[in-house]
N, CA, C and O atoms as a GROMACS GRO file, in nm:
protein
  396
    1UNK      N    1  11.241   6.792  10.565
    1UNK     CA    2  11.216   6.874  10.682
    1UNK      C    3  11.082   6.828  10.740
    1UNK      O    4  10.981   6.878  10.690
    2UNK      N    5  11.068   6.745  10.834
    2UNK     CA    6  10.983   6.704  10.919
    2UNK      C    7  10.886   6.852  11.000
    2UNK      O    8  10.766   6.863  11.023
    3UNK      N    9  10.979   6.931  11.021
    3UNK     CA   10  10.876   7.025  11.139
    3UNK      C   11  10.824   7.144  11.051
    3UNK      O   12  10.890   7.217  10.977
    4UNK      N   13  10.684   7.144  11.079
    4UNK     CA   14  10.659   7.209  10.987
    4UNK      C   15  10.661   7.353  11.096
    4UNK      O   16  10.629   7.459  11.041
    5UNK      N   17  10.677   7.356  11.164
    5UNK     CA   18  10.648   7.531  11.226
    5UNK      C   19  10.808   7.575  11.204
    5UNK      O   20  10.828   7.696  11.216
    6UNK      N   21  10.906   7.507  11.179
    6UNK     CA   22  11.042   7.549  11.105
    6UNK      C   23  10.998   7.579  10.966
    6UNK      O   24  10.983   7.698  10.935
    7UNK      N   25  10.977   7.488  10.881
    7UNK     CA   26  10.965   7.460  10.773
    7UNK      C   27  10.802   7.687  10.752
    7UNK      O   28  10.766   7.724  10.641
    8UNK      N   29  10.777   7.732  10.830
    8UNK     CA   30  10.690   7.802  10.827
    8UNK      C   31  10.723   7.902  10.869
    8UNK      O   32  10.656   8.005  10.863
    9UNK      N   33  10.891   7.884  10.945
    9UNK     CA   34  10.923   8.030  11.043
    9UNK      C   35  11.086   8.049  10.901
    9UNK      O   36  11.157   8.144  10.867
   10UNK      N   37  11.080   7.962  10.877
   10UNK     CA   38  11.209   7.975  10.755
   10UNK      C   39  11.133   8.087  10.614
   10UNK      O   40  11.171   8.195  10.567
   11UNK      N   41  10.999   7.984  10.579
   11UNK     CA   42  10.942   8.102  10.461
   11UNK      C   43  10.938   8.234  10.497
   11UNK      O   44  10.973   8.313  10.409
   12UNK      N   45  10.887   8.302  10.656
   12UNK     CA   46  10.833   8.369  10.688
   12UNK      C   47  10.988   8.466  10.672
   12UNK      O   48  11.010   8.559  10.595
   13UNK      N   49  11.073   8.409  10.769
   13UNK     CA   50  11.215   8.497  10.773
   13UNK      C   51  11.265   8.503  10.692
   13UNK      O   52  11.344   8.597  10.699
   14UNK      N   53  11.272   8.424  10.556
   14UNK     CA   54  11.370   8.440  10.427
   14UNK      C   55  11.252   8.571  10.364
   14UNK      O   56  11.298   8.678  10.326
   15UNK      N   57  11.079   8.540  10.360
   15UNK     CA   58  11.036   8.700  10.296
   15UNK      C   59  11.130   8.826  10.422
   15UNK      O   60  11.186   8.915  10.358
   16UNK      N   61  11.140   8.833  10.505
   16UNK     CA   62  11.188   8.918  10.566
   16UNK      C   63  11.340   8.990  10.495
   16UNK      O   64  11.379   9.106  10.488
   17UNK      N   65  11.411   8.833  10.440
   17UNK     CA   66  11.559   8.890  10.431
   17UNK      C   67  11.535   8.981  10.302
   17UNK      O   68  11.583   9.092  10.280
   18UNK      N   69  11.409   8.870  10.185
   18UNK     CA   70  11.382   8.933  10.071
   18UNK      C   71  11.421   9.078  10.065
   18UNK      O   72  11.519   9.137  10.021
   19UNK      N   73  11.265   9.132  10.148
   19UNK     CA   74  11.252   9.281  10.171
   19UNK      C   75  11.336   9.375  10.277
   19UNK      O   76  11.309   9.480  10.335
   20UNK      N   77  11.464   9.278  10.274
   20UNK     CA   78  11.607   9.385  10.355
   20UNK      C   79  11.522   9.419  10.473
   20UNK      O   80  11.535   9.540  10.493
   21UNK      N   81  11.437   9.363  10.565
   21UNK     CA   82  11.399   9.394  10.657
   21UNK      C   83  11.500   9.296  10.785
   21UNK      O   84  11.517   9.336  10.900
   22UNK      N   85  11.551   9.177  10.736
   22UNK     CA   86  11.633   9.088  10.829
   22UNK      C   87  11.746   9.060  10.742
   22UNK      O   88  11.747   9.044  10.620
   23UNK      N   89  11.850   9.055  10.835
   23UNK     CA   90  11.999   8.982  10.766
   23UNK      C   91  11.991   8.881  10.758
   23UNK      O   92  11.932   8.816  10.844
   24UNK      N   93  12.048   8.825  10.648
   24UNK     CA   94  12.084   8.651  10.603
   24UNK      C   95  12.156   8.596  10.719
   24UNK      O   96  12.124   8.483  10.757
   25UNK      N   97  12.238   8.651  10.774
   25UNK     CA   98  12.346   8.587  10.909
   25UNK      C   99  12.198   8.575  11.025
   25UNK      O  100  12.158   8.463  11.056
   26UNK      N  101  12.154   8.654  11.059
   26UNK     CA  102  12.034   8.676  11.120
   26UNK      C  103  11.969   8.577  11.126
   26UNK      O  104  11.972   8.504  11.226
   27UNK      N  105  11.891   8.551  11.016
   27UNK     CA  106  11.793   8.420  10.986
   27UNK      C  107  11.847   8.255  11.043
   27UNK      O  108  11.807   8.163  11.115
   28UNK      N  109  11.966   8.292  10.953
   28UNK     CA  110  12.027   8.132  10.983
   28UNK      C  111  12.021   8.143  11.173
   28UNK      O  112  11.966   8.066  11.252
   29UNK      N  113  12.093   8.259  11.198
   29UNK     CA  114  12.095   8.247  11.381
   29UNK      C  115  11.966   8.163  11.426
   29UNK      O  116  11.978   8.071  11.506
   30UNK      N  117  11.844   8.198  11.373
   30UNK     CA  118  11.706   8.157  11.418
   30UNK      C  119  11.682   8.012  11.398
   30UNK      O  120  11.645   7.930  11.483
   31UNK      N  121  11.706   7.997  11.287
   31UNK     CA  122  11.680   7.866  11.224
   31UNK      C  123  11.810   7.786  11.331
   31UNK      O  124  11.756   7.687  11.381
   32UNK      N  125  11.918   7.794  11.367
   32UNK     CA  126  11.964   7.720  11.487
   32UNK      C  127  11.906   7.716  11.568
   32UNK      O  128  11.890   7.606  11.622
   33UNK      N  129  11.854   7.811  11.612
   33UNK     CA  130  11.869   7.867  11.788
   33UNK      C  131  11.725   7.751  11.753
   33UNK      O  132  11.726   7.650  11.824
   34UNK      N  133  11.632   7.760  11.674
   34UNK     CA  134  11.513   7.662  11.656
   34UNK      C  135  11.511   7.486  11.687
   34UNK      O  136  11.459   7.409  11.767
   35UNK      N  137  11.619   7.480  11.545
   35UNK     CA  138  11.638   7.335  11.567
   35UNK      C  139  11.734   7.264  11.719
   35UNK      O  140  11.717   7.152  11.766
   36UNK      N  141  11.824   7.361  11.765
   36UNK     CA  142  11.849   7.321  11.909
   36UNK      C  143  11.730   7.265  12.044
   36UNK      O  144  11.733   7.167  12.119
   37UNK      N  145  11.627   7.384  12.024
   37UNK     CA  146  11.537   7.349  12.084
   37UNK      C  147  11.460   7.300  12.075
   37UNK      O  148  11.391   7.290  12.176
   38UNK      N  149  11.415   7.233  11.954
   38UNK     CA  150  11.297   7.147  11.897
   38UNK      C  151  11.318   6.996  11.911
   38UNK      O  152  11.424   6.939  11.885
   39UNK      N  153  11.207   6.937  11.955
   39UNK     CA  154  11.215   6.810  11.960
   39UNK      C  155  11.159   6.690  11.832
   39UNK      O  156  11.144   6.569  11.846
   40UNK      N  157  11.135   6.779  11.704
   40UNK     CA  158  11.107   6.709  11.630
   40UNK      C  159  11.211   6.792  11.501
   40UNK      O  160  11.199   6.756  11.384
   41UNK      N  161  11.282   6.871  11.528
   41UNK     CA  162  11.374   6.875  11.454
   41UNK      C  163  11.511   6.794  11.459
   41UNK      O  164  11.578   6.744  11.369
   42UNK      N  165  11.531   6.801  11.616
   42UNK     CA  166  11.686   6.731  11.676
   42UNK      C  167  11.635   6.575  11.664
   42UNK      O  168  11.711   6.515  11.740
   43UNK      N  169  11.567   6.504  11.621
   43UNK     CA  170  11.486   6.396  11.568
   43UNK      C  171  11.557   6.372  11.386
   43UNK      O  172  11.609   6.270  11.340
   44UNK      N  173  11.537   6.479  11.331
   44UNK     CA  174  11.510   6.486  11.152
   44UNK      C  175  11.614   6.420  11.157
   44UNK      O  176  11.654   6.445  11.271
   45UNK      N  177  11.709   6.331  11.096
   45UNK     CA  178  11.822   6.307  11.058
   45UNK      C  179  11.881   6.328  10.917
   45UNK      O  180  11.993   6.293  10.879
   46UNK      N  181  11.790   6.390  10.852
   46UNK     CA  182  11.822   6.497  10.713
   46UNK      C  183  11.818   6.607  10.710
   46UNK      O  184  11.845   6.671  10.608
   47UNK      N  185  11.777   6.671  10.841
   47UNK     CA  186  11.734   6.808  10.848
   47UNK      C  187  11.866   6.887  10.813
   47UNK      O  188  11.869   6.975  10.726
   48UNK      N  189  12.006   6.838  10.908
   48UNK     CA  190  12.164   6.881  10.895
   48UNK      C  191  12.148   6.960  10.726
   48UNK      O  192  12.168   7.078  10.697
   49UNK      N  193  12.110   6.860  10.645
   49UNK     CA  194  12.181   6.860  10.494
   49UNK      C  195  12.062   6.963  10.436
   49UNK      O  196  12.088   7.045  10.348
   50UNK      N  197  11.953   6.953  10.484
   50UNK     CA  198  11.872   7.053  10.428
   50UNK      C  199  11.894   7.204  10.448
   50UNK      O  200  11.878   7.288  10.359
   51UNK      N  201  11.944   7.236  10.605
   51UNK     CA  202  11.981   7.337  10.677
   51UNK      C  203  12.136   7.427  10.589
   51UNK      O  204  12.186   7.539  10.591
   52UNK      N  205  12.157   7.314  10.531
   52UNK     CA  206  12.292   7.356  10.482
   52UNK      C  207  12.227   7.404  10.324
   52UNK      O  208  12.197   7.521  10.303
   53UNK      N  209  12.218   7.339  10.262
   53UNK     CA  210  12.127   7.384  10.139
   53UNK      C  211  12.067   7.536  10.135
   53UNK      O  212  12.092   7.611  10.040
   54UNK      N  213  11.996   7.570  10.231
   54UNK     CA  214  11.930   7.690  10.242
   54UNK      C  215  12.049   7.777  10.352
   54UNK      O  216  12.051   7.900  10.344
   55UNK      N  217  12.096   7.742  10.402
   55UNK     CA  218  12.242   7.899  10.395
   55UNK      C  219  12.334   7.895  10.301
   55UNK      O  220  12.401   7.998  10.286
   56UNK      N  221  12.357   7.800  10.230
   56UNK     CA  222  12.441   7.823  10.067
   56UNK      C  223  12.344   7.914   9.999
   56UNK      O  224  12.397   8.016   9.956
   57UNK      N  225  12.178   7.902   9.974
   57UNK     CA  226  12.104   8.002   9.922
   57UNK      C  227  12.090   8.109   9.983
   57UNK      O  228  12.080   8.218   9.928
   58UNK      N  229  12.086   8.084  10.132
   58UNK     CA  230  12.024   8.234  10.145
   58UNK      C  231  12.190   8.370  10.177
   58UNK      O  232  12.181   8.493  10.179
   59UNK      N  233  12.338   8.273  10.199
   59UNK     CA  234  12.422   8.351  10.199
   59UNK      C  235  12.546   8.330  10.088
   59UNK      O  236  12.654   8.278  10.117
   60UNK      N  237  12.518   8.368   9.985
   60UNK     CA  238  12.608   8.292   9.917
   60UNK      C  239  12.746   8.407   9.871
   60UNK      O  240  12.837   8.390   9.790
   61UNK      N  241  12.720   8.505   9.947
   61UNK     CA  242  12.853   8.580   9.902
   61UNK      C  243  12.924   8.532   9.985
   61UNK      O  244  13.032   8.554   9.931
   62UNK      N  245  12.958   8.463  10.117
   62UNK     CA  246  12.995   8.393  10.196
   62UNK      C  247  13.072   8.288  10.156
   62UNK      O  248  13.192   8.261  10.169
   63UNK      N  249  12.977   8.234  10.102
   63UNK     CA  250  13.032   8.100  10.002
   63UNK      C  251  13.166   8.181   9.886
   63UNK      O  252  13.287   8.161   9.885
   64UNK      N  253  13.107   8.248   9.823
   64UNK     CA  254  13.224   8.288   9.741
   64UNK      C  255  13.365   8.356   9.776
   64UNK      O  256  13.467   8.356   9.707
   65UNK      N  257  13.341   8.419   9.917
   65UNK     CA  258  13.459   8.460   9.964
   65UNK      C  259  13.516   8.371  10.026
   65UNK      O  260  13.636   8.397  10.025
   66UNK      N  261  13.490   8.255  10.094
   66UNK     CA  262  13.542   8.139  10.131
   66UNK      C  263  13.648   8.080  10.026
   66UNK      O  264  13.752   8.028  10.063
   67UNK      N  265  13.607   8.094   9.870
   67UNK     CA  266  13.663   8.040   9.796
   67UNK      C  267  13.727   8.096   9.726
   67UNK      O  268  13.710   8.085   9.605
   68UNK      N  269  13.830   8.181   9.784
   68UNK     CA  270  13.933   8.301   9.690
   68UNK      C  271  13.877   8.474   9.635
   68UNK      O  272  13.929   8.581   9.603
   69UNK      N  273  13.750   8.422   9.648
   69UNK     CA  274  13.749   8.572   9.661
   69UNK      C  275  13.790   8.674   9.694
   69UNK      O  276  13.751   8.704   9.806
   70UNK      N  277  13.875   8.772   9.633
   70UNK     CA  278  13.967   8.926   9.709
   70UNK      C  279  13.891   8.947   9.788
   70UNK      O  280  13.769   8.933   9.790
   71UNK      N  281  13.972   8.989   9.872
   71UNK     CA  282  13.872   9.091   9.981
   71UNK      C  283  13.846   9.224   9.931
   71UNK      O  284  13.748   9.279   9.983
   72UNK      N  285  13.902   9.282   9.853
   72UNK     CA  286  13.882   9.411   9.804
   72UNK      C  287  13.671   9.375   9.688
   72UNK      O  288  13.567   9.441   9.678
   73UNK      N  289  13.695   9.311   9.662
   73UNK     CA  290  13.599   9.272   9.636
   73UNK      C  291  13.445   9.256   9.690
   73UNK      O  292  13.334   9.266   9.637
   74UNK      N  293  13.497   9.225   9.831
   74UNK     CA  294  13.371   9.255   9.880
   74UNK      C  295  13.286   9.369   9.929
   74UNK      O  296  13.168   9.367   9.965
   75UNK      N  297  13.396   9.496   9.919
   75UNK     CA  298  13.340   9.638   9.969
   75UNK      C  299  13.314   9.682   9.851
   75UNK      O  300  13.371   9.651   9.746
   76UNK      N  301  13.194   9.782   9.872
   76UNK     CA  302  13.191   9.882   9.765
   76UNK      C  303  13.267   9.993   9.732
   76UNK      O  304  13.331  10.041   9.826
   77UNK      N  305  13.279  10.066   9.587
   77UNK     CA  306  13.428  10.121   9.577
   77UNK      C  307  13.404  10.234   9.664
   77UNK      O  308  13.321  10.222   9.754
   78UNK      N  309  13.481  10.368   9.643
   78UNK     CA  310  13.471  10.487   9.735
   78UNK      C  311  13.359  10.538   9.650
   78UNK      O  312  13.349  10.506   9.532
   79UNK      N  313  13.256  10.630   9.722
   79UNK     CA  314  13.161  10.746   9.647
   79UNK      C  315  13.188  10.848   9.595
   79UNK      O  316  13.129  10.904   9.502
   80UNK      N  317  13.355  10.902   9.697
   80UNK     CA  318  13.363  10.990   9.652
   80UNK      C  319  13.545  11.000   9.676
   80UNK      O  320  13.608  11.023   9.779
   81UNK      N  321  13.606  10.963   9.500
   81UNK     CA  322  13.703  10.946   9.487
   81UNK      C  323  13.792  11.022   9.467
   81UNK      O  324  13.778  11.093   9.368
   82UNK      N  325  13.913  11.038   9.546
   82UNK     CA  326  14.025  11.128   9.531
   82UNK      C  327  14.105  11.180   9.418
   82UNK      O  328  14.208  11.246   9.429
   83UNK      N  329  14.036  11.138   9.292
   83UNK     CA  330  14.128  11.169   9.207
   83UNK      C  331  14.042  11.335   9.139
   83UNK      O  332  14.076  11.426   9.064
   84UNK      N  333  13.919  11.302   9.219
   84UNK     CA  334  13.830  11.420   9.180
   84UNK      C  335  13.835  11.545   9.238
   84UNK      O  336  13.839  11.536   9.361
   85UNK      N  337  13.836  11.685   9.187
   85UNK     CA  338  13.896  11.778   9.219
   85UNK      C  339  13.759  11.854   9.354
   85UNK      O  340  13.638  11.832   9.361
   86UNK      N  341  13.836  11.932   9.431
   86UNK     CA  342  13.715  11.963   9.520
   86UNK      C  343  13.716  12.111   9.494
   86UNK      O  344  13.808  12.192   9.506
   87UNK      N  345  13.590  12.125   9.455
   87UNK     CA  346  13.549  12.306   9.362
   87UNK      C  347  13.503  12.362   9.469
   87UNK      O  348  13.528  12.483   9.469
   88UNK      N  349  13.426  12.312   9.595
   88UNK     CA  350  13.303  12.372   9.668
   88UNK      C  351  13.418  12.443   9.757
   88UNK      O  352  13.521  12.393   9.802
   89UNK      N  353  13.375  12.560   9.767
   89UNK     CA  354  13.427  12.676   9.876
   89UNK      C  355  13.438  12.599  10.034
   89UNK      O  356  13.364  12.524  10.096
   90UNK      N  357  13.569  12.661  10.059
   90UNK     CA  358  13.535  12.634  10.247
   90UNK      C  359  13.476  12.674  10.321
   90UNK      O  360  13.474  12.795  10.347
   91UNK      N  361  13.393  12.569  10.392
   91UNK     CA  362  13.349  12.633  10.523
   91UNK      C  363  13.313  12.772  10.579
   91UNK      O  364  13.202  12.817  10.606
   92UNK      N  365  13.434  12.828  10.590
   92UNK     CA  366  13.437  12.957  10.652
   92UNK      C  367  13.477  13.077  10.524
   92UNK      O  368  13.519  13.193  10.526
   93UNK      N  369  13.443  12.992  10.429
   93UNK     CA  370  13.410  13.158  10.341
   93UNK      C  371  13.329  13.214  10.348
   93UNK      O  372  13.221  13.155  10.345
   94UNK      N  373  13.331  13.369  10.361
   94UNK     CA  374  13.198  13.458  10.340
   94UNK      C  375  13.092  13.400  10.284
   94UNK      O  376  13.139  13.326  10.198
   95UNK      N  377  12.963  13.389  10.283
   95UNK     CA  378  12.879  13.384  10.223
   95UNK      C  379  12.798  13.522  10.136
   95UNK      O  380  12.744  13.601  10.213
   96UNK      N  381  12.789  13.552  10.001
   96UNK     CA  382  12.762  13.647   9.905
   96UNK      C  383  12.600  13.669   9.932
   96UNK      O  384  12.554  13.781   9.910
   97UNK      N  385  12.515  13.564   9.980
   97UNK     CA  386  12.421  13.610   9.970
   97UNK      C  387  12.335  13.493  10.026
   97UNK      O  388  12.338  13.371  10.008
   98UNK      N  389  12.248  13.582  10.108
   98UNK     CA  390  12.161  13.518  10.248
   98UNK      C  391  12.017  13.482  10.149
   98UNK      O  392  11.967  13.514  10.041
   99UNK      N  393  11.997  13.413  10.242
   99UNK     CA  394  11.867  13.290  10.154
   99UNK      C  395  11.761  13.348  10.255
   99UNK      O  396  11.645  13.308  10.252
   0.00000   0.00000   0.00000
Protein backbone atom coordinates (compact mmCIF):
# COMPACT_ATOMS: atom_id res chain seq x y z
CA UNK A 1 0.00 0.00 0.00
CA UNK A 2 1.76 2.99 -1.38
CA UNK A 3 -0.72 5.85 0.01
CA UNK A 4 -0.25 6.44 3.15
CA UNK A 5 -3.37 8.82 3.98
CA UNK A 6 -5.40 5.39 2.90
CA UNK A 7 -3.12 3.29 4.57
CA UNK A 8 -4.19 6.05 7.86
CA UNK A 9 -7.98 6.51 7.03
CA UNK A 10 -8.23 2.42 6.93
CA UNK A 11 -6.55 2.20 10.75
CA UNK A 12 -8.65 5.03 11.74
CA UNK A 13 -12.13 3.38 10.28
CA UNK A 14 -11.41 -0.28 11.13
CA UNK A 15 -10.87 1.36 15.21
CA UNK A 16 -14.31 2.74 14.40
CA UNK A 17 -15.80 -0.73 13.20
CA UNK A 18 -13.80 -2.17 16.40
CA UNK A 19 -15.92 0.00 18.76
CA UNK A 20 -19.42 -0.78 16.70
CA UNK A 21 -19.33 2.82 16.02
CA UNK A 22 -19.08 2.06 11.88
CA UNK A 23 -20.24 -0.97 9.79
CA UNK A 24 -17.76 -3.28 8.11
CA UNK A 25 -19.91 -2.83 4.68
CA UNK A 26 -19.47 0.92 5.56
CA UNK A 27 -15.72 1.07 5.77
CA UNK A 28 -14.98 -0.96 2.75
CA UNK A 29 -17.64 1.73 0.92
CA UNK A 30 -14.82 4.39 1.97
CA UNK A 31 -11.87 2.64 1.27
CA UNK A 32 -13.40 2.49 -2.57
CA UNK A 33 -14.98 5.58 -2.86
CA UNK A 34 -10.93 6.58 -1.76
CA UNK A 35 -8.97 4.56 -4.03
CA UNK A 36 -11.32 5.70 -7.09
CA UNK A 37 -10.31 9.07 -6.40
CA UNK A 38 -6.76 8.92 -5.53
CA UNK A 39 -4.06 9.35 -7.74
CA UNK A 40 -1.51 7.44 -6.00
CA UNK A 41 -3.67 4.68 -5.18
CA UNK A 42 -5.24 4.05 -8.90
CA UNK A 43 -1.25 4.00 -9.55
CA UNK A 44 -0.57 0.91 -6.69
CA UNK A 45 -0.77 -2.11 -8.84
CA UNK A 46 -0.93 -4.35 -5.60
CA UNK A 47 -3.16 -2.26 -3.88
CA UNK A 48 -6.38 -4.59 -5.72
CA UNK A 49 -4.90 -7.70 -3.65
CA UNK A 50 -4.26 -5.85 -0.50
CA UNK A 51 -7.85 -4.25 -0.56
CA UNK A 52 -9.13 -7.69 -0.81
CA UNK A 53 -7.15 -9.10 2.13
CA UNK A 54 -8.58 -6.55 4.52
CA UNK A 55 -12.48 -7.10 3.53
CA UNK A 56 -11.93 -10.95 3.96
CA UNK A 57 -10.74 -9.53 7.59
CA UNK A 58 -12.76 -6.97 8.24
CA UNK A 59 -16.13 -8.97 6.81
CA UNK A 60 -15.80 -12.37 7.14
CA UNK A 61 -19.27 -13.60 7.97
CA UNK A 62 -19.79 -12.65 4.35
CA UNK A 63 -17.19 -14.82 3.34
CA UNK A 64 -18.77 -17.69 5.16
CA UNK A 65 -22.18 -17.29 3.91
CA UNK A 66 -20.93 -17.13 0.41
CA UNK A 67 -19.74 -20.57 1.09
CA UNK A 68 -22.84 -22.67 2.14
CA UNK A 69 -23.63 -21.24 4.99
CA UNK A 70 -27.66 -21.71 6.03
CA UNK A 71 -29.26 -18.80 6.03
CA UNK A 72 -31.03 -19.64 9.12
CA UNK A 73 -27.76 -19.27 10.51
CA UNK A 74 -27.16 -16.01 10.09
CA UNK A 75 -30.08 -14.51 12.29
CA UNK A 76 -30.26 -14.64 15.79
CA UNK A 77 -32.72 -17.17 17.32
CA UNK A 78 -36.20 -15.68 18.64
CA UNK A 79 -35.95 -13.88 22.35
CA UNK A 80 -38.93 -14.75 22.98
CA UNK A 81 -40.02 -18.26 22.01
CA UNK A 82 -43.39 -19.73 21.42
CA UNK A 83 -43.15 -22.73 23.06
CA UNK A 84 -43.14 -20.57 26.31
CA UNK A 85 -46.27 -20.11 28.15
CA UNK A 86 -47.61 -16.40 28.52
CA UNK A 87 -48.57 -15.91 32.50
CA UNK A 88 -48.70 -11.93 32.37
CA UNK A 89 -52.37 -10.70 32.61
CA UNK A 90 -54.01 -8.72 29.69
CA UNK A 91 -53.88 -5.47 29.00
CA UNK A 92 -57.22 -4.56 29.99
CA UNK A 93 -57.42 -6.35 33.23
CA UNK A 94 -58.36 -4.47 36.26
CA UNK A 95 -55.53 -3.38 37.96
CA UNK A 96 -55.63 -4.53 42.09
CA UNK A 97 -53.59 -1.89 43.11
CA UNK A 98 -52.38 1.71 42.15
CA UNK A 99 -48.65 2.55 42.58
Amino acid sequence: MQCNQLLRLVKEWHTHVKQETMAPGRMMQFVDSHVKECPVCREDRGLPHEIEKIREYVLPELKHAKHGRAAQELFTPDIFPADEPDNDPPDDAPMDVIF
